[in-house]
N, C-alpha and C positions, 0 to 999 in steps of 0.2 A: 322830839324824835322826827328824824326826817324819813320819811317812807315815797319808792319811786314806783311807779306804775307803767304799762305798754298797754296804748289804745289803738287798734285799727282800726281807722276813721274811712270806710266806703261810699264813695260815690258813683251816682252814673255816670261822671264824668274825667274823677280822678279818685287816687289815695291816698292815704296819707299815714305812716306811722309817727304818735305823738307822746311823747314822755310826759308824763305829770309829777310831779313832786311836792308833795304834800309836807307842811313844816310849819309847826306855830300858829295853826287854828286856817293858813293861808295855802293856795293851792297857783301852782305855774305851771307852763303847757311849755315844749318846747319840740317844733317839728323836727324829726330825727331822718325821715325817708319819704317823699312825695313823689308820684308816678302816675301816668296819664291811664284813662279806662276807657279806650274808645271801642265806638260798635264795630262790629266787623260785617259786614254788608255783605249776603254772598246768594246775589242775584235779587228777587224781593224780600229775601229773609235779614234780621238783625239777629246776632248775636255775642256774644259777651265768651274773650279772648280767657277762660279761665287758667290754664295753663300758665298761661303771663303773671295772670294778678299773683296767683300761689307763688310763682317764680319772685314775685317785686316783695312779696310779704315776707321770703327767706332772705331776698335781700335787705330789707329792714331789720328782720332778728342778727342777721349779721352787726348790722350797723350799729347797732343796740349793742350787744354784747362787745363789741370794739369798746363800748366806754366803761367800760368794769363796773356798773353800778351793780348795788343789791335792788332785784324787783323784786314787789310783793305779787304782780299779777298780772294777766295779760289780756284782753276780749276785745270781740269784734263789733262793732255795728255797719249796718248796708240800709240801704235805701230798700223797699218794703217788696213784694208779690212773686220776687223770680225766685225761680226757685233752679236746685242740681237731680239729677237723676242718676240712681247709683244701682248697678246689676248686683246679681246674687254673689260675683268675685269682686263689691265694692269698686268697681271700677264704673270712671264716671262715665257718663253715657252722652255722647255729644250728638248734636251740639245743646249748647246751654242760652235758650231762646232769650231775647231780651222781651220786654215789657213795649217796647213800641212797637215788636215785630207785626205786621196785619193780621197774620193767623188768628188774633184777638176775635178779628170782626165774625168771623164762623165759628167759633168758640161761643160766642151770645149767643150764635141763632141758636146751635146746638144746648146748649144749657137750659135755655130757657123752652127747648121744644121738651123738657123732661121735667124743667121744675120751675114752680111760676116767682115771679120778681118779688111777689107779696112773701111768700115761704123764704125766699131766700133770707130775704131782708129780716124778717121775726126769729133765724134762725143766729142773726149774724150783727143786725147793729150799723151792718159795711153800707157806704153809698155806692151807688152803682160809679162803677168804672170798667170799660172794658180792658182796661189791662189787669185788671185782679186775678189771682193763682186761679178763680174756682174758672175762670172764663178761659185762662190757657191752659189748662188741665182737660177741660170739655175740646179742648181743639189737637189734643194730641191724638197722633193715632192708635189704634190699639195695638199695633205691634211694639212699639217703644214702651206703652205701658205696662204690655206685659213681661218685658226684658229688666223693668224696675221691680225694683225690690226695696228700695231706700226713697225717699224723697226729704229736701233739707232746703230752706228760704234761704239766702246767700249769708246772709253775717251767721246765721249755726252751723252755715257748712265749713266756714272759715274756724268756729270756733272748734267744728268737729278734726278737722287737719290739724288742728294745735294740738286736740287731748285723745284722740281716738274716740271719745265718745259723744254719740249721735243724740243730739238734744233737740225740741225746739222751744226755744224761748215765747216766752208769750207774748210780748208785746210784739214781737213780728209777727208769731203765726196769728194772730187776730189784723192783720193786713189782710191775710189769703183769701176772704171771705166762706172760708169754710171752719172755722173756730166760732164755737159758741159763747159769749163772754158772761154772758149767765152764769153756763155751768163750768164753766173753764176744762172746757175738753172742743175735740173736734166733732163735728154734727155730723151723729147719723146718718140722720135724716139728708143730708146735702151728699152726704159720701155714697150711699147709697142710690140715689138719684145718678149720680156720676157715674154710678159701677165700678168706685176709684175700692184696692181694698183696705180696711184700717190698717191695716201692718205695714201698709207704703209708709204710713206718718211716724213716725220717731216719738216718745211721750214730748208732751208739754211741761215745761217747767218755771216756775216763778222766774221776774227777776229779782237777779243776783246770788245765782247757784253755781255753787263751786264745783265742775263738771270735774276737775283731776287734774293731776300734773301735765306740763309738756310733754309729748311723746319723746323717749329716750331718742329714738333715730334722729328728731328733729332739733332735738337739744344738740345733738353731739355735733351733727351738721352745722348749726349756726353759733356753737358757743356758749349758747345759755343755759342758763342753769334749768334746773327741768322747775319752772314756779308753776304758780296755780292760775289755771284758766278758768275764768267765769264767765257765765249766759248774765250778763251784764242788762242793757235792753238791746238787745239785737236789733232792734227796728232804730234810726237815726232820731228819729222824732221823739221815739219814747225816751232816749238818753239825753236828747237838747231840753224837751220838757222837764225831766229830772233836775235839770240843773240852772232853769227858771229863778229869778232871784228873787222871788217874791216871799212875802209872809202874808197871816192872815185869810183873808175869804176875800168874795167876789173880785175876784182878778181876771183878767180873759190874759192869754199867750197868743202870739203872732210869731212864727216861726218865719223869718224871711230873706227868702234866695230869689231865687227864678222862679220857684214855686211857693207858693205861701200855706202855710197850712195856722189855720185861729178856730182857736177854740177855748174850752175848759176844763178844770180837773174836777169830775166829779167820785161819788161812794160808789155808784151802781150806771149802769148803761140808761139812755132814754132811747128805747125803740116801741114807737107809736107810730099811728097811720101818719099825723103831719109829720114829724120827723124822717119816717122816708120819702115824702113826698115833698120834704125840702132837700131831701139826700146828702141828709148829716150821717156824721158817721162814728163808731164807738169801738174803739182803739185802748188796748190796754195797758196803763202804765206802769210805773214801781209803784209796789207795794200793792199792788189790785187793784188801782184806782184806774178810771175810765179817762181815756181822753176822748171827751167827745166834741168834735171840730168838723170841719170842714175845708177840703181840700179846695186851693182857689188857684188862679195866675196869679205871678208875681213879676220880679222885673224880666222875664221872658222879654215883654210886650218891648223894653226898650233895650234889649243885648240882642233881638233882632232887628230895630230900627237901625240900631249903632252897627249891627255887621254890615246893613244893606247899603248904610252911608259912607262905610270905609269902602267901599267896593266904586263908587261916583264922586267923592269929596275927598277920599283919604281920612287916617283915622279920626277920629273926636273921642278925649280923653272922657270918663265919665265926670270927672271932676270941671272940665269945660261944660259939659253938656248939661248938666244941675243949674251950675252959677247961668247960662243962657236959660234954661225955667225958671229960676227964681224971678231973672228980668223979667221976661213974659206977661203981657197980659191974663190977671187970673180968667176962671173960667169964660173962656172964647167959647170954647168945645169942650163936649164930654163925649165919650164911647164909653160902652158896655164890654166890661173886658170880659165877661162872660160869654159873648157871642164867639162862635166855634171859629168863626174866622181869623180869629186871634190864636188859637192854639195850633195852628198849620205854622212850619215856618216859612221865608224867604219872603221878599217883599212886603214885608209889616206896613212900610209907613201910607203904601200903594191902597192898604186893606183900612185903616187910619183913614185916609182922604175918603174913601169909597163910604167909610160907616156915617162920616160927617156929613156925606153930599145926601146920603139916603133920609139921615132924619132931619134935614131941613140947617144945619148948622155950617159954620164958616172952615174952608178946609185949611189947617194951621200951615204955614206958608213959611216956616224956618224949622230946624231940628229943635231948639228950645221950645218954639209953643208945640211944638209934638210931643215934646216930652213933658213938659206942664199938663198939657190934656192926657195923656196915661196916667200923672204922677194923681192929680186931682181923683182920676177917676180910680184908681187903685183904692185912694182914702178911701172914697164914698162907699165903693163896695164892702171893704174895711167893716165900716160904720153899717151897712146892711145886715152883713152877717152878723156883727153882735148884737144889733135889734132881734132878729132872730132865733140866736142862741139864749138870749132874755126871754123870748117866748117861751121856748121849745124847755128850760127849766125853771124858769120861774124865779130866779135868779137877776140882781141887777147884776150888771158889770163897770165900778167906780174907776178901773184904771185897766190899762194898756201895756204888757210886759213886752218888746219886739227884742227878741234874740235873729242869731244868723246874721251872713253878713249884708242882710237889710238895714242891719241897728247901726251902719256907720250911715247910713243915707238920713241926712238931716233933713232935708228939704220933706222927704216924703214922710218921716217922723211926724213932724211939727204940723203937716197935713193932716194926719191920721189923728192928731189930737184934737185939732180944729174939726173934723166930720163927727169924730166921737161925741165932743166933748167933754171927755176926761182925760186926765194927764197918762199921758204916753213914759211909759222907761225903757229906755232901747237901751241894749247890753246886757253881755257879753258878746261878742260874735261866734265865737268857738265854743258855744255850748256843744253840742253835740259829742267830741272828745270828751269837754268838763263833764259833761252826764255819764259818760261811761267811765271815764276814769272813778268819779264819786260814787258809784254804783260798785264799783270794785271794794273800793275803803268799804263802801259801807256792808260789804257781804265779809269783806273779812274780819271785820268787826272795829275798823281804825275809825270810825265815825258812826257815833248813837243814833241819829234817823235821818232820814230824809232832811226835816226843817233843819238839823244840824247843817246838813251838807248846803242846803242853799245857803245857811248862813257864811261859810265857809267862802261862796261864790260872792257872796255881797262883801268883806270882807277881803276881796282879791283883786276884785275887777269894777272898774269905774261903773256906776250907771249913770247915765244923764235921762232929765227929765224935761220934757217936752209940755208946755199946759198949756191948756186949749183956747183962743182966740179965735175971731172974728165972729161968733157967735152966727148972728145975722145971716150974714152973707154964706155961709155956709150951710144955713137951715135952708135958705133959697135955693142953694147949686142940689142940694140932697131933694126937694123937689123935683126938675128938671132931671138928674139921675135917675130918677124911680119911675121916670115915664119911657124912659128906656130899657123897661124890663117887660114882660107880657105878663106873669104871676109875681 
């Protein structure tokens, strides 16, 4: 039996509508509509063109229904904390702020002038970020708040546009930091503190909840038939993790893009004093299960080298750019891609030389050994946080899953096996789609559990396996790295 699926795949930076087609135990993706999501800048404010995306997302249902197929079902996922503001005549309330916008930074003071960092954290699991919902919530003013009546994280408000009805999914709304992942609801105790009222929030619902049909307007408008829309994992992460191809126990996941996010699939959350004070975080996935990881950089560090050097050299392919690291003298230099200097953009490679000259090391003197010293130090870090996700549960970690489109980067793979020491499997890269799409099967009943659906993914899509060398020399550079840290 062959069964077709519709995944809105959101980003901060683009969209993407993806077909899945499920048949013979095997599952294929196939991009149907991809459209750009850029910020809209309007003086020091960021935010996010909603108007547009809704507009690209009916032009994708359009596109879709051009191919006559039968769907079984359609859900959104977005990237995790922004959230829509909708008044008492549901209409949306702009603007719709983004997540880097600064209003953040008065958002902390404010929050935290009402409820302390220790509460939040026992309440919540979240590491601190100032872009979290509870920090731009605390920064809104109270005339907007009071003109809401609705509040929806982006991928349930996308799925609320599809079916009329107002959900949120859990593995997003435990982004916001105001979701208890304990008791699986939103925290009093925080909402209170905020003065936010409960009935702003929408319930919380598992994922893979079949929220209702397409709204008939939007059916008739795009063509399609009116199928079922499902709270899939609204959160990107929580559907890339879904669709991990792992089996077994002690595995750790590496999600990686620009940003990385590693961590583990646990039963239950770990929020402890060290755990916040390593400011890990507990995220929650299908089925109940916790993702508890930690957010990191990822290739940021070298898509802003590489803008700054198309700007003075003219482009460099990343494919050039790899094969000049691989040449590279290994460990010249290492940086701390932790240091906040790294998360600012423009002039990276400027911030790179400046970190070398400070702590006594050589400043790399081509874009290859610049990008050998980020790829090196990515690993190590890598290898840092699983040491301490091994603390923090007590758990080892024997192997290395890297999804995203990190998992075609060989170079830094085969790195991250050598810091580990255990074998790395990079792939899929379009988990995130494969997670929602399988998330759908599996709500509507076309696949028995979870471990099916991974098997489904192992089963489809290559994994290559990476296993760990130079032992040695790499316990040496992981020295050296760890004195570039203060805790």
């Amino acid at each position: 039996m062959t069964t077709h699926y519709l995944a809105c795949d959101l980003g901060a930076t683009s969209g993407r509508l993806m077909l899945g087609t499920l048949a013979g135990g095997r599952l294929s993706l196939e991009e149907i509509h991809r459209f750009p999501n850029e910020l809209v800048k309007v003086g020091p404010s960021l935010r996010w063109d909603m108007a547009a995306l809704f507009q690209e997302l009916k032009t994708g249902l359009k596109k879709t229904a051009a191919r006559q197929l039968p769907l079984a079902g359609i859900s959104t996922d977005s990237w995790g904390v922004d959230y829509l503001l909708y008044d008492a005549q549901d209409r949306l309330l702009e603007p719709a702020f983004a997540y880097r916008d600064p209003r953040t930074e008065a958002g902390v003071v404010r929050a935290r002038s009402r409820v302390s960092w220790e509460t939040i954290y026992a309440e919540t699991g979240i590491q601190f970020m100032a872009l979290n919902t509870l920090y731009q919530l605390a920064a809104e003013t109270p005339q907007r708040l009071a003109q809401a009546k609705k509040l929806l994280l982006i991928g349930d408000a996308f799925n609320y546009y599809c079916s009329g009805v107002a959900a949120h999914e859990e593995s997003l709304a435990s982004t916001s930091q105001l979701y208890n992942p304990r008791n699986r609801s939103w925290s009093p105790a925080l909402l209170g503190a905020l003065e936010l009222p409960p009935a702003l929030f929408p319930p919380a619902v598992s994922s893979g909840t079949k929220l209702g049909r397409l709204k008939p307007e939007l059916a008739a408008e795009t063509g399609l038939d009116r199928i079922e829309v499902i709270a899939t994992c609204s959160h990107d992460t929580g559907a890339a993790v879904a669709a991990v191809p792992a089996r077994g126990e002690n595995w750790a996941y590496l999600s990686s893009g620009t940003w990385s996010l590693i961590g583990v699939e646990l039963p239950a959350p770990v929020i402890t004093a060290q755990s916040r004070d390593l400011n890990f975080t507990n995220e929650v996935g299908y089925g109940s299960t916790i993702r508890f990881l930690k957010n990191i950089i990822g290739m940021w560090i070298v898509e802003e080298c590489r803008r700054d050097w198309a700007r003075s050299a003219g482009d460099l392919a990343y494919t050039q750019l790899l094969q000049q690291a691989a040449d590279a003298p290994a460990f010249v230099s290492l940086i701390n891609p932790n240091d906040p200097r790294f998360f600012a953009p423009d002039d990276m490679p400027a911030k790179i030389a400046a970190f070398c000259r400070e702590t006594g090391q050589p400043v790399p003197t081509s874009p290859g050994a610049t990008v050998r010293a980020v790829l090196e130090s990515l690993a190590l870090l890598y290898a840092r946080m699983t040491r301490q996700i091994e603390q923090l549960t007590g758990r080892p970690i024997e192997r290395l899953h890297i999804v995203g489109g990190g998992s075609r980067n060989a170079l830094l793979n085969q790195f991250a096996a050598n810091a580990l020491q255990v074998p790395v499997l990079a792939g899929p890269a379009e988990c995130t789609a494969l997670g929602n799409v399988l998330v759908q099967a599996l709500a509507l009943g076309h696949l028995p559990s979870l471990a099916a659906a991974r098997e489904v993914v192992r089963n489809s899509f290559e994994v290559t396996t990476f296993h760990p060398q130079a032992a040695a020399e790499w316990q040496a550079a992981g020295a050296r790295f760890a004195k570039l840290f203060t805790n």
